[in-house]
FINU-771811 format. One record per residue: residue number from 1; x, z, y of N, C-alpha, C, CB in turn; residue in one letter. Coordinates in Angstrom, 1 decimal, m for minus. Atoms other than C-alpha are relative to their C-alpha. Glycine has a CB too. Layout:
NUM X Z Y X Z Y X Z Y X Z Y A
...
***
This chain:
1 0.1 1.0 1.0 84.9 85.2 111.1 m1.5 m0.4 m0.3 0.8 0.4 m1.3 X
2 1.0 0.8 0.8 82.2 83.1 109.9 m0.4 m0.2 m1.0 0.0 m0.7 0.2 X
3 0.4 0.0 2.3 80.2 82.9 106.4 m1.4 m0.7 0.3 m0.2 2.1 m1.3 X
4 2.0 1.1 0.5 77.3 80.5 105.5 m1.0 0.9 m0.3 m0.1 m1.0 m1.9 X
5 0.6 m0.8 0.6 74.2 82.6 104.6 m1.0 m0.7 m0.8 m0.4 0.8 0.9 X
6 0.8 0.6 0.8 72.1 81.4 101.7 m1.1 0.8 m0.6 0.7 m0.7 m0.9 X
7 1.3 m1.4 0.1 69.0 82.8 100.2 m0.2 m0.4 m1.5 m1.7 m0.2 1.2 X
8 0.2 0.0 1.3 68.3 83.4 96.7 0.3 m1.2 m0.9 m1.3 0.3 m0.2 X
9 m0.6 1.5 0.8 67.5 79.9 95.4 1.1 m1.1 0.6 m1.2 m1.1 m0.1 X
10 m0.7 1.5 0.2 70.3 78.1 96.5 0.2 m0.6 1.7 m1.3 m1.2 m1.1 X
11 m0.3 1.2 m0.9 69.5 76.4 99.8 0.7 1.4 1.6 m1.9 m1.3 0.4 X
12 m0.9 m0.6 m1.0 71.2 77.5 103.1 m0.8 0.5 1.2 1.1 m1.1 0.5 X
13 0.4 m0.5 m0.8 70.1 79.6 105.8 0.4 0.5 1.2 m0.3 0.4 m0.4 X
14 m0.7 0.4 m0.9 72.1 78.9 108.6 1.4 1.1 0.0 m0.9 m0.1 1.2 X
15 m1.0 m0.7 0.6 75.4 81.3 109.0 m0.1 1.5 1.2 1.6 m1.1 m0.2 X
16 m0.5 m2.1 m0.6 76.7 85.2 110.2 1.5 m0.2 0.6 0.2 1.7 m1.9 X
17 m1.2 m0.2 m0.8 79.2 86.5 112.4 0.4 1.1 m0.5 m0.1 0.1 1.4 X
18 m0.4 m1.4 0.5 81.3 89.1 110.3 1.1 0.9 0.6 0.4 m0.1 m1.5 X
19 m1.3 m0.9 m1.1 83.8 91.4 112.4 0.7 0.4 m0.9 m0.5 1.5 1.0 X
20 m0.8 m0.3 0.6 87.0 91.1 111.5 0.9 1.6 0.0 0.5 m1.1 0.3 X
21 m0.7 m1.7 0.7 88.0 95.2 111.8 m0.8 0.4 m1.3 m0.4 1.6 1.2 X
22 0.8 m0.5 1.0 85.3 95.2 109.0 0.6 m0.7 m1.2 m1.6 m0.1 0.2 X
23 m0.8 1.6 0.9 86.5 91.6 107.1 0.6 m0.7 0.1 m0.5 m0.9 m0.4 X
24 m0.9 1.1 0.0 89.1 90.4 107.8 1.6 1.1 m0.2 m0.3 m1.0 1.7 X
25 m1.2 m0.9 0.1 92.0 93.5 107.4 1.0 m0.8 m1.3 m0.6 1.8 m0.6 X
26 m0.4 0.2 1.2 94.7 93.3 104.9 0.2 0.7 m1.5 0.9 m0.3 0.3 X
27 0.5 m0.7 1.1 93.6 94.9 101.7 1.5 0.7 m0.1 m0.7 m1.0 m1.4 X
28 m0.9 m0.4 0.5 96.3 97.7 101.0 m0.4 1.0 m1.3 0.7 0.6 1.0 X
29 0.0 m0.8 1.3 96.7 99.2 97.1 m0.3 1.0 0.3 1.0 0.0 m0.8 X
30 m0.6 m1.5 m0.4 97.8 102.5 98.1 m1.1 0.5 0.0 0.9 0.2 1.3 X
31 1.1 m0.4 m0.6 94.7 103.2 100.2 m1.2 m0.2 m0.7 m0.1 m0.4 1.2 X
32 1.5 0.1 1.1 92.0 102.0 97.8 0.5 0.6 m1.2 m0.5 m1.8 m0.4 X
33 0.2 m0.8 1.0 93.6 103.5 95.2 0.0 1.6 0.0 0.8 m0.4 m0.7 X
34 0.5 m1.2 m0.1 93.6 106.8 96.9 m2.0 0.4 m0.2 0.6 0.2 1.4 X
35 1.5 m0.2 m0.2 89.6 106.5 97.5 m0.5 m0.3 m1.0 m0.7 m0.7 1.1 X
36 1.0 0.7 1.6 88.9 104.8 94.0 0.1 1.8 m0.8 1.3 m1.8 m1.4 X
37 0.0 m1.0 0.7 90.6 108.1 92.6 m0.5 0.9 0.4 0.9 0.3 m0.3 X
38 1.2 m1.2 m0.7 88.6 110.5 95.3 m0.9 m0.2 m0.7 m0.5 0.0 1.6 X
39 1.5 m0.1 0.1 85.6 109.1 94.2 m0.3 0.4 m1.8 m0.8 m1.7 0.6 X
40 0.5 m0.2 1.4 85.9 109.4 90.4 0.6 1.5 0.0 0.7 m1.2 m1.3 X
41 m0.3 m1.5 0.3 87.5 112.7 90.5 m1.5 1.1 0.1 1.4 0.6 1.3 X
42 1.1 m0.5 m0.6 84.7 113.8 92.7 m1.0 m0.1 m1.3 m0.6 m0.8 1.5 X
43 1.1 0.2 1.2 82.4 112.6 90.0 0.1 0.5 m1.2 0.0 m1.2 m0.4 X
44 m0.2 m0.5 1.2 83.9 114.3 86.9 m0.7 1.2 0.0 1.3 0.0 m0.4 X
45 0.7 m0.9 0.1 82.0 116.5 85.5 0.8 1.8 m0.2 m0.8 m0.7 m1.0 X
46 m0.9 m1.8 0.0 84.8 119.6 84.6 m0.9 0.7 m0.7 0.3 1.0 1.8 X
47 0.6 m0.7 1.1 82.4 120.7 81.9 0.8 0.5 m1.0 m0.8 m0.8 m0.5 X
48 m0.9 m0.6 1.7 85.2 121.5 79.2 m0.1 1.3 0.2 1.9 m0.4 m0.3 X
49 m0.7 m1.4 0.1 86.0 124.5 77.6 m0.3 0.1 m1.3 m0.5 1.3 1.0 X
50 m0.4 m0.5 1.1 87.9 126.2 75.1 m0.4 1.5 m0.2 1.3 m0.3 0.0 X
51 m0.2 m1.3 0.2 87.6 129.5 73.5 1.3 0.5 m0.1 m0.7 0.3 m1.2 X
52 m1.6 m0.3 m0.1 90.5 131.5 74.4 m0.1 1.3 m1.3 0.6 0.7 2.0 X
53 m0.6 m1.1 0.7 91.9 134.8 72.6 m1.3 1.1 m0.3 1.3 0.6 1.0 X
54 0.8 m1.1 m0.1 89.1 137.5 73.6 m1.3 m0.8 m0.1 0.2 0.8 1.4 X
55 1.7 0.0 0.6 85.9 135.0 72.4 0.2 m1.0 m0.8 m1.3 m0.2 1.0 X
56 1.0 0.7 2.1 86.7 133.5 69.1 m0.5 1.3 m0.5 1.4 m0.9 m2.0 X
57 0.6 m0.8 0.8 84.9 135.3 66.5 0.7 0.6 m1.2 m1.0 m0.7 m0.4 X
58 m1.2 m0.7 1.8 87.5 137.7 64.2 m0.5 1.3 0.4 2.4 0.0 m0.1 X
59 0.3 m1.3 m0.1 87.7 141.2 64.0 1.7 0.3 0.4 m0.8 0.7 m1.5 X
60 m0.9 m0.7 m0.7 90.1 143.3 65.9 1.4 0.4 m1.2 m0.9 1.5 0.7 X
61 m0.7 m1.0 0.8 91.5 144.6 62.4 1.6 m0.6 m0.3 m1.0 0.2 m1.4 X
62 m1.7 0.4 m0.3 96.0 144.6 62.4 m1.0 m0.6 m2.0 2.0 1.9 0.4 X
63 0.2 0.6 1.1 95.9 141.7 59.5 0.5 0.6 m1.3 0.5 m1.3 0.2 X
64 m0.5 m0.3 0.9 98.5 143.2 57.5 0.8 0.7 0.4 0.2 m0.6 m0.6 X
65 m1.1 m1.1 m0.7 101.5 146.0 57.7 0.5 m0.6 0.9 1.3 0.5 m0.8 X
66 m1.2 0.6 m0.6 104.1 145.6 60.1 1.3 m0.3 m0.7 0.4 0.8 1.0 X
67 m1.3 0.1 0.5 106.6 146.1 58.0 0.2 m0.3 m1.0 0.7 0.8 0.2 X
68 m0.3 0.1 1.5 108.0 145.4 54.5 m0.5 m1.6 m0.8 m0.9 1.3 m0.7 X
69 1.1 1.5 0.4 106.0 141.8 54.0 1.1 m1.1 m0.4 m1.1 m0.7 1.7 X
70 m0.9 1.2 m0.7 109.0 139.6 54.8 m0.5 m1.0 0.5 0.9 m0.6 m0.7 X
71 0.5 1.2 m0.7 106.7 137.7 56.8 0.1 0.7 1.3 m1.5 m0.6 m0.5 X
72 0.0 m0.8 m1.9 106.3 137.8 60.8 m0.7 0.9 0.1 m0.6 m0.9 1.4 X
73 1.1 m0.8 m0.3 104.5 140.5 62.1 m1.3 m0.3 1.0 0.7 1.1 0.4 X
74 1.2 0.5 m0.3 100.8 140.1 63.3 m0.7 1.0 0.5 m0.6 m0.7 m0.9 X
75 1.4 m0.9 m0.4 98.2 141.8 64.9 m1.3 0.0 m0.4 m0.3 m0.1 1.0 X
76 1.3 0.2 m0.2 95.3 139.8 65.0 m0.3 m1.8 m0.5 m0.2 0.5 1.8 X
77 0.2 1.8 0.9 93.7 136.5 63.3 0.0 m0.5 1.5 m1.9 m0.5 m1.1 X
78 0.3 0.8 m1.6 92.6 135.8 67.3 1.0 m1.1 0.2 0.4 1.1 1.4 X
79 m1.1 0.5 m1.2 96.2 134.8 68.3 0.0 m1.7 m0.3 1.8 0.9 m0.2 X
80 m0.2 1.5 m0.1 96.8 130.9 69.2 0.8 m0.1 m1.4 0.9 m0.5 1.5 X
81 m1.0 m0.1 0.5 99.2 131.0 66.4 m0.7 m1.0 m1.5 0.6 1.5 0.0 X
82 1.2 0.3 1.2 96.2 130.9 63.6 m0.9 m1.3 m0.1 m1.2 1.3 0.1 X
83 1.3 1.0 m0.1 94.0 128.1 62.6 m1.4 0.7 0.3 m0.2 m0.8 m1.5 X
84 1.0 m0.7 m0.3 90.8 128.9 64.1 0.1 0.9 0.9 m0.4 0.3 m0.8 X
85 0.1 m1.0 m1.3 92.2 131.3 67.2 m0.2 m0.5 1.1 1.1 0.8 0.3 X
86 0.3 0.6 m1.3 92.0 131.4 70.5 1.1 m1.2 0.7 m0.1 1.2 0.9 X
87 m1.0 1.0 m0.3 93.5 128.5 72.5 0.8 0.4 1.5 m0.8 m1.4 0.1 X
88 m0.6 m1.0 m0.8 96.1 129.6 74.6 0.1 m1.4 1.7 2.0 0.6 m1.1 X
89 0.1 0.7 m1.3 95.4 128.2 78.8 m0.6 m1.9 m0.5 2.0 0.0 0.8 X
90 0.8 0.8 0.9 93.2 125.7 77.2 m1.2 m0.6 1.3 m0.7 1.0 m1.4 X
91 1.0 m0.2 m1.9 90.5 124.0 80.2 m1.0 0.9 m0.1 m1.0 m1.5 0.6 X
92 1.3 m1.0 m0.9 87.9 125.9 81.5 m0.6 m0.4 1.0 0.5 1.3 0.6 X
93 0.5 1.4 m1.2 85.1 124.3 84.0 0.6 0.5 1.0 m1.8 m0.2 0.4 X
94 m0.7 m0.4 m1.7 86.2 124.0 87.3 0.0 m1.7 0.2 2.1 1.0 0.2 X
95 0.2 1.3 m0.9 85.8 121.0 89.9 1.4 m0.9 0.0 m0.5 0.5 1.7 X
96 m1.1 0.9 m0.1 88.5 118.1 89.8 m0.2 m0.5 1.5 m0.1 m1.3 m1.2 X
97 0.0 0.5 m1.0 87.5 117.2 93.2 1.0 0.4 1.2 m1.2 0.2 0.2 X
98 m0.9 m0.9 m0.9 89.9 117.3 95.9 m0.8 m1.2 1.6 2.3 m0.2 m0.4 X
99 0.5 0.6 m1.8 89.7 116.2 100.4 0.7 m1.2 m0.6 0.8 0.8 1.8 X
100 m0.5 1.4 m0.4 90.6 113.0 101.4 m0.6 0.1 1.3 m0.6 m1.5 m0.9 X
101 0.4 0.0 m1.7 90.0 112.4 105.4 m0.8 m1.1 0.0 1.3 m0.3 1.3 X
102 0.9 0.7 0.0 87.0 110.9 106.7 1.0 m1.8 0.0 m1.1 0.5 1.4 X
103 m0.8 1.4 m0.3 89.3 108.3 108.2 0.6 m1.0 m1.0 1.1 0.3 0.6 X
104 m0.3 1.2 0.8 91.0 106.9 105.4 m0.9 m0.4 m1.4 1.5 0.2 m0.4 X
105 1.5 0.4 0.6 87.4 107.1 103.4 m0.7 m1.3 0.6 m1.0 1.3 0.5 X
106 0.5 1.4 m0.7 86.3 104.1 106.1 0.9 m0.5 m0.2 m0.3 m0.3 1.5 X
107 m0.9 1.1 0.2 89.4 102.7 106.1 m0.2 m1.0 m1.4 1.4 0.6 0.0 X
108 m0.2 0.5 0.9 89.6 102.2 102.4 m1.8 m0.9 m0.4 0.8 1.1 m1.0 X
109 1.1 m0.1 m0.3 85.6 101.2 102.5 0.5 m1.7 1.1 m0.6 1.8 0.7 X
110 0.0 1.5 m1.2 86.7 98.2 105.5 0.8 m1.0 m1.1 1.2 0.3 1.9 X
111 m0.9 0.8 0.8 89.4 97.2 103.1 m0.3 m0.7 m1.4 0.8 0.7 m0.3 X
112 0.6 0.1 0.7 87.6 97.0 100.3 m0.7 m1.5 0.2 m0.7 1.0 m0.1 X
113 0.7 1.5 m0.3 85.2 94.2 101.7 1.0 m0.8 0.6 m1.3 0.1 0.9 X
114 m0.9 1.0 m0.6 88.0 92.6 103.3 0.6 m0.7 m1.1 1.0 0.6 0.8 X
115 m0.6 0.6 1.1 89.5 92.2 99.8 m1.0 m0.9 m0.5 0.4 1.0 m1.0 X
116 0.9 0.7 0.8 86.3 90.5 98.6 m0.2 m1.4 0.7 m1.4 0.8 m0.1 X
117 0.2 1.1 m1.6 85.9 88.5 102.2 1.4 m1.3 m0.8 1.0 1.2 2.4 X
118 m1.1 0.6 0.2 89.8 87.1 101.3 0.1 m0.6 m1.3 0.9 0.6 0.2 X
119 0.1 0.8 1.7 89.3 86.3 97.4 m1.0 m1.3 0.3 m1.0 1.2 m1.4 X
120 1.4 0.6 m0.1 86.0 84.5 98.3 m1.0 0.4 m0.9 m0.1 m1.3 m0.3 X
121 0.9 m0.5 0.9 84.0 86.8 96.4 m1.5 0.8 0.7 0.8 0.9 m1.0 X
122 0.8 m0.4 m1.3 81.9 87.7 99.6 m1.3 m1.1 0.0 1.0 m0.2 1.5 X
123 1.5 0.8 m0.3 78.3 85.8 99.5 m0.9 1.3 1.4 m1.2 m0.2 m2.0 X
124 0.6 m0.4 m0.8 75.9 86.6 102.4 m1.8 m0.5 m0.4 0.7 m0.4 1.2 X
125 1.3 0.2 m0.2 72.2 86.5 102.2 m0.9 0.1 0.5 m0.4 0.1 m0.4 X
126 0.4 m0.5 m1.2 69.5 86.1 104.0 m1.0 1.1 m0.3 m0.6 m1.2 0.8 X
127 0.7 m1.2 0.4 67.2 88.7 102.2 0.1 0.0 m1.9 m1.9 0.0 0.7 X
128 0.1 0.1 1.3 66.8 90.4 99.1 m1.4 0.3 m0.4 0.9 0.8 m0.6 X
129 1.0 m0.4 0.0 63.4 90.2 98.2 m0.6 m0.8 m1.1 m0.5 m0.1 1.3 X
130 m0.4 0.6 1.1 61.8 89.3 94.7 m1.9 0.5 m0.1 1.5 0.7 m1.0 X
131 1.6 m0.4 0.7 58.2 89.3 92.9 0.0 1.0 m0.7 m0.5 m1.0 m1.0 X
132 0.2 m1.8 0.7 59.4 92.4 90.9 0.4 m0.7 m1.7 m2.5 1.0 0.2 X
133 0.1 0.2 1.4 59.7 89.9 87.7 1.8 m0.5 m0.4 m1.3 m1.5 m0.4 X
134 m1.2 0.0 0.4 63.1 90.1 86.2 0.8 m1.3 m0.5 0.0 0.8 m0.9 X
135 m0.7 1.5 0.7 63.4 86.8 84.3 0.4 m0.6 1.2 m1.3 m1.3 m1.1 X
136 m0.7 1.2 m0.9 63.0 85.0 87.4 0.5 0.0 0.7 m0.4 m0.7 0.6 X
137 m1.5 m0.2 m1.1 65.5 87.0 89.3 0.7 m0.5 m0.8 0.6 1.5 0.5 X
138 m1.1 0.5 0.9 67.9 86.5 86.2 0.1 m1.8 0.1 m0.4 0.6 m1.6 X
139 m0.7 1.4 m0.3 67.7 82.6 86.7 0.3 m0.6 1.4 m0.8 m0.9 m0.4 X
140 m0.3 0.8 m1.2 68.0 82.3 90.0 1.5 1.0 0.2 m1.4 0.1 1.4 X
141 m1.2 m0.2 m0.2 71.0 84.5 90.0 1.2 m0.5 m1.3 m0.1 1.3 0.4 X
142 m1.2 1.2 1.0 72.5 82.4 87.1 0.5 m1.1 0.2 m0.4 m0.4 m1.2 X
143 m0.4 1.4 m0.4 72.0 79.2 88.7 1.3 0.2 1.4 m1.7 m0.9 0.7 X
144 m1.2 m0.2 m1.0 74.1 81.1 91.7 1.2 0.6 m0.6 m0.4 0.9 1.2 X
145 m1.2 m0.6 0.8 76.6 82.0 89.0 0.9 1.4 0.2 1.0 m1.2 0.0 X
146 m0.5 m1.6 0.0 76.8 85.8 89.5 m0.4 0.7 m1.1 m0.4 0.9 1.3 X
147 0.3 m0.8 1.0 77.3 87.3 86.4 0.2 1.9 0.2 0.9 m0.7 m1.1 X
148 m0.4 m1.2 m0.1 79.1 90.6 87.8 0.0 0.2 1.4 1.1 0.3 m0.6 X
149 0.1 m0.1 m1.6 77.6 91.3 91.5 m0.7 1.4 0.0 m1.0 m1.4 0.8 X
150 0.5 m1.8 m0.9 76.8 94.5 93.6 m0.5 m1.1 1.3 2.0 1.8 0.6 X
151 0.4 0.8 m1.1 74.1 93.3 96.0 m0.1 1.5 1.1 m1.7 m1.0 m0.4 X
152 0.6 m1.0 m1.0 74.1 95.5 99.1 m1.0 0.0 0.9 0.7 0.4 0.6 X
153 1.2 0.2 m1.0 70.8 95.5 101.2 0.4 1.5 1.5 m2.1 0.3 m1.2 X
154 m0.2 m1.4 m1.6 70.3 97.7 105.1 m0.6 1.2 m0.7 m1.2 m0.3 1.9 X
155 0.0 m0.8 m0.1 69.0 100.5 105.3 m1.1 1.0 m1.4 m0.1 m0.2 1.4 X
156 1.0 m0.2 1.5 66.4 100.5 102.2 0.0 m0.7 m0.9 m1.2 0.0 0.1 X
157 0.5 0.9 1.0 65.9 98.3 99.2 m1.2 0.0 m0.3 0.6 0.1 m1.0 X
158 1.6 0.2 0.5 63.1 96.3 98.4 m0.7 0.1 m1.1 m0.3 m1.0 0.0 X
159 0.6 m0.9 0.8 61.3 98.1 96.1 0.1 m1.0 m1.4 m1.6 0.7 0.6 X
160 0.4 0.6 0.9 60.0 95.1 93.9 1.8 m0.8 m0.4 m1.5 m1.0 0.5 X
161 m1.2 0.8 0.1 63.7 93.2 94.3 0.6 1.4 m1.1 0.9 m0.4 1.7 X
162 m0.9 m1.0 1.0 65.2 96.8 92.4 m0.6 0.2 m1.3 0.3 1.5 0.5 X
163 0.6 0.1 0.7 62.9 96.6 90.2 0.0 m1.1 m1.5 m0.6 0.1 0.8 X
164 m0.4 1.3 0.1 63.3 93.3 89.4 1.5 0.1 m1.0 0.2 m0.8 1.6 X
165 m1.4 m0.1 0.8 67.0 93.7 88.8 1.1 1.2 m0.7 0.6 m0.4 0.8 X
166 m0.1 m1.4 0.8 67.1 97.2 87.1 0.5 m0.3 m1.1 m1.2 0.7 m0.3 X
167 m0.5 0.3 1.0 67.4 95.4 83.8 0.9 m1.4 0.0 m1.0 0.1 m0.8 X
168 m0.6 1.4 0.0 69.4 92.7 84.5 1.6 0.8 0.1 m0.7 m1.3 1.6 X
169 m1.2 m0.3 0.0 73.2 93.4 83.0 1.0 m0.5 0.9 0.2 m0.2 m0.9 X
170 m1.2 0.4 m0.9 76.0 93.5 85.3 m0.4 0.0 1.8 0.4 m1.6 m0.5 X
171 0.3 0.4 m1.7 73.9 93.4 88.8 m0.4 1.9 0.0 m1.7 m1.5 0.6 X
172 0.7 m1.9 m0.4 73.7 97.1 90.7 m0.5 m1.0 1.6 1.7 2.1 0.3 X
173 0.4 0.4 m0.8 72.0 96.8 93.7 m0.4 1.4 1.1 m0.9 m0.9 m0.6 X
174 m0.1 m0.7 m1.2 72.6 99.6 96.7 m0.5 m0.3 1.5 1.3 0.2 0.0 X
175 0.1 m0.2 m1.6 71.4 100.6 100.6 1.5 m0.2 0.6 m0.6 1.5 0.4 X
176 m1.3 m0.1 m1.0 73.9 100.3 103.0 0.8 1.4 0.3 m0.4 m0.5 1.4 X
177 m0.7 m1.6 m0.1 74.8 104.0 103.2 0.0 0.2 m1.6 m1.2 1.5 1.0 X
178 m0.3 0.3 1.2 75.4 103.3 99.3 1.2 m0.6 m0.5 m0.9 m0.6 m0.3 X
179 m0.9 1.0 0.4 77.8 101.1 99.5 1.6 0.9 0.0 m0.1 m1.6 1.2 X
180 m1.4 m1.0 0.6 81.3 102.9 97.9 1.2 m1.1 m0.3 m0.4 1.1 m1.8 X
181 m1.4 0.8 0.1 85.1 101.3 97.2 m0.6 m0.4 m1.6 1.9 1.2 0.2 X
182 0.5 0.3 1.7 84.3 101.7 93.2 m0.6 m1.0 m0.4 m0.9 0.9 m0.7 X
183 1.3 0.8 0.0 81.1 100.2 93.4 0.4 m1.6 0.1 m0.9 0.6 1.3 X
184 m0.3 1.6 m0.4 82.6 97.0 95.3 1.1 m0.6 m0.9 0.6 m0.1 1.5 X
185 m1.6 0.3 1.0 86.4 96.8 93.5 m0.7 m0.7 m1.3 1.1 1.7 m0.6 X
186 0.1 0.3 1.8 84.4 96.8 89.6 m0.8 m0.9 0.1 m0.6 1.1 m1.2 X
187 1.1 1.7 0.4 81.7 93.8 90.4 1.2 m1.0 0.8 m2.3 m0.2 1.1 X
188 m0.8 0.9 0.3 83.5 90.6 90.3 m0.7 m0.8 1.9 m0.5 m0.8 m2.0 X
189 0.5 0.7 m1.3 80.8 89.2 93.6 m0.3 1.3 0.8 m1.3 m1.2 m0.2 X
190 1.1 m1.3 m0.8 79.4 91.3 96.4 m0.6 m0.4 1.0 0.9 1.5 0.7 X
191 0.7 0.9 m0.6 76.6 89.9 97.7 m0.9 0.9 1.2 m0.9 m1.0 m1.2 X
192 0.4 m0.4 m0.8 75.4 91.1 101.3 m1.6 m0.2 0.5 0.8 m0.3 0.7 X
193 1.1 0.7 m0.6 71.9 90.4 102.9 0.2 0.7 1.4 m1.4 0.2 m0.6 X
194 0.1 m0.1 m1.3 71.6 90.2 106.7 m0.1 1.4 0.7 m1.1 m0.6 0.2 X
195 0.3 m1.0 0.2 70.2 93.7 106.4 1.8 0.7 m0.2 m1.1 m0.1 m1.1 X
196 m1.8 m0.7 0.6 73.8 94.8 104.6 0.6 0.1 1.3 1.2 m1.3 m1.2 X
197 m1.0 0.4 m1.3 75.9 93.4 107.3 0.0 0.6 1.2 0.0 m1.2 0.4 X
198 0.7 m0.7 m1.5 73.8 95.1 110.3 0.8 1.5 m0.3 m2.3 0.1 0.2 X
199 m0.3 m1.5 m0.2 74.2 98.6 108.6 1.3 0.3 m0.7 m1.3 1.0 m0.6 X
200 m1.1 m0.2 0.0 77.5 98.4 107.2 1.1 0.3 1.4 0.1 m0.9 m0.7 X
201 0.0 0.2 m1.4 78.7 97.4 110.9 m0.3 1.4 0.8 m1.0 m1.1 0.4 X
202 0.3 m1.2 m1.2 76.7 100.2 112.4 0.6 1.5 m0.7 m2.2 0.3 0.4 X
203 m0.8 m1.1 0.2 78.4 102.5 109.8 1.4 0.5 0.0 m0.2 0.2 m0.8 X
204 m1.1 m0.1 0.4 81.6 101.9 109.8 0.4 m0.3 1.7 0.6 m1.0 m1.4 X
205 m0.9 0.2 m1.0 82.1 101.1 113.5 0.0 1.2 1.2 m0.4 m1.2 0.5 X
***
C-alpha cells in the first residue's frame, strides 16, 4: 500500500511503499489485548506489602484467661481478628510479569499499526528534525492537527527534535526498537518518518 509522505510544515514530499504483512493485516482484539496486558503487567511495580501476624508490633503476652470471661478465647493482640493485627495472606512483593511468545509479541506489534494504517490515523514523514525550540514545534504540529501523536523515528532520534518536544503535552516521541502496542493504541495519531518505516520493516520482518 501506498501513503503520501509530508514533512513537518505541511507541504508534501512525495510518497512510501508500506508492506502490507506490516499495514495492512486485520487488527484482532484478542491479540492486542493479550500484549497491551503483557506489557503493563511487566511494568507493575509489585511493590506492596502488608504486615502479616509475626511483624506487627504487640507483645507475645495470652491477652486474657481462657476461661471464665464469657468472651471468645484469645491468645494474642497479633491475630487478623484485632484492629491493628496482622493481615492474614495479604500482598507481598513479587513480579506480576508473566511469558507471552516472541511471535505473538510481533504479531500484536504488526497489528497494531495496521489498526492505525485502517482508521487513517497513520501519517508518514519525511524526517523528524527540529531547531530544539518547542513553541515552534508546538505550531507546526497544531497546524497538522495532532493533538495526541506518538512520532516514531529509525534507529535514533534527533536529539534537538526530542528536545524540542519533551514539553509539548500529548506528543511522545520513540526509536524504532521503541516502538510498543501501548505506546501506539493510547495516542490518537502515529506519525512515522522515513527512518520509522525502514527500521520497523527490518524489525519485524
Amino acid at each position: 500500500m501506498k501513503l503520501d509522505v509530508i514533512k513537518l510544515d505541511g507541504s508534501a514530499a512525495g510518497e512510501v511503499e508500506l508492506d502490507e504483512a506490516l499495514f495492512g493485516l486485520e487488527p484482532r482484539a484478542d491479540i492486542l489485548h493479550r500484549v497491551v496486558r503483557w506489557q503493563r503487567n511487566k511494568a507493575q511495580a509489585g511493590t506492596h506489602k502488608v504486615k502479616t501476624r509475626s511483624e506487627v508490633s504487640y507483645s507475645t503476652k495470652k491477652i486474657y484467661r481462657q476461661k471464665g470471661t464469657g468472651g471468645a478465647r484469645h491468645g494474642s493482640r497479633k491475630a487478623p481478628i484485632f484492629r491493628k493485627g496482622g493481615i492474614y495472606k495479604g500482598p507481598t512483593p513479587r513480579s506480576h510479569a508473566h511469558d507471552l511468545p516472541k511471535k505473538v509479541r510481533a504479531l500484536g506489534l504488526k497489528m497494531a499499526l495496521s489498526a492505525k494504517a485502517k482508521s487513517g490515523s497513520l501519517v508518514v514523514i519525511d524526517d523528524a528534525v527540529s531547531e530544539g525550540k518547542t513553541k515552534a514545534l508546538a505550531a507546526q504540529l497544531k497546524n497538522l492537527g495532532w493533538k495526541r501523536a506518538l512520532i516514531i523515528d529509525g534507529a535514533s532520534v534527533n536529539e534537538s527534535f526530542a528536545l524540542a518536544a519533551a514539553n509539548i503535552d500529548g506528543v511522545d516521541v520513540l526509536p524504532g526498537m521503541g516502538a510498543n502496542v501501548y505506546d501506539i493504541l493510547k495516542r490518537d495519531t502515529l506519525v512515522l518518518t522515513k527512518a520509522g518505516v525502514e527500521a520497523l520493516e527490518a524489525r519485524l520482518k
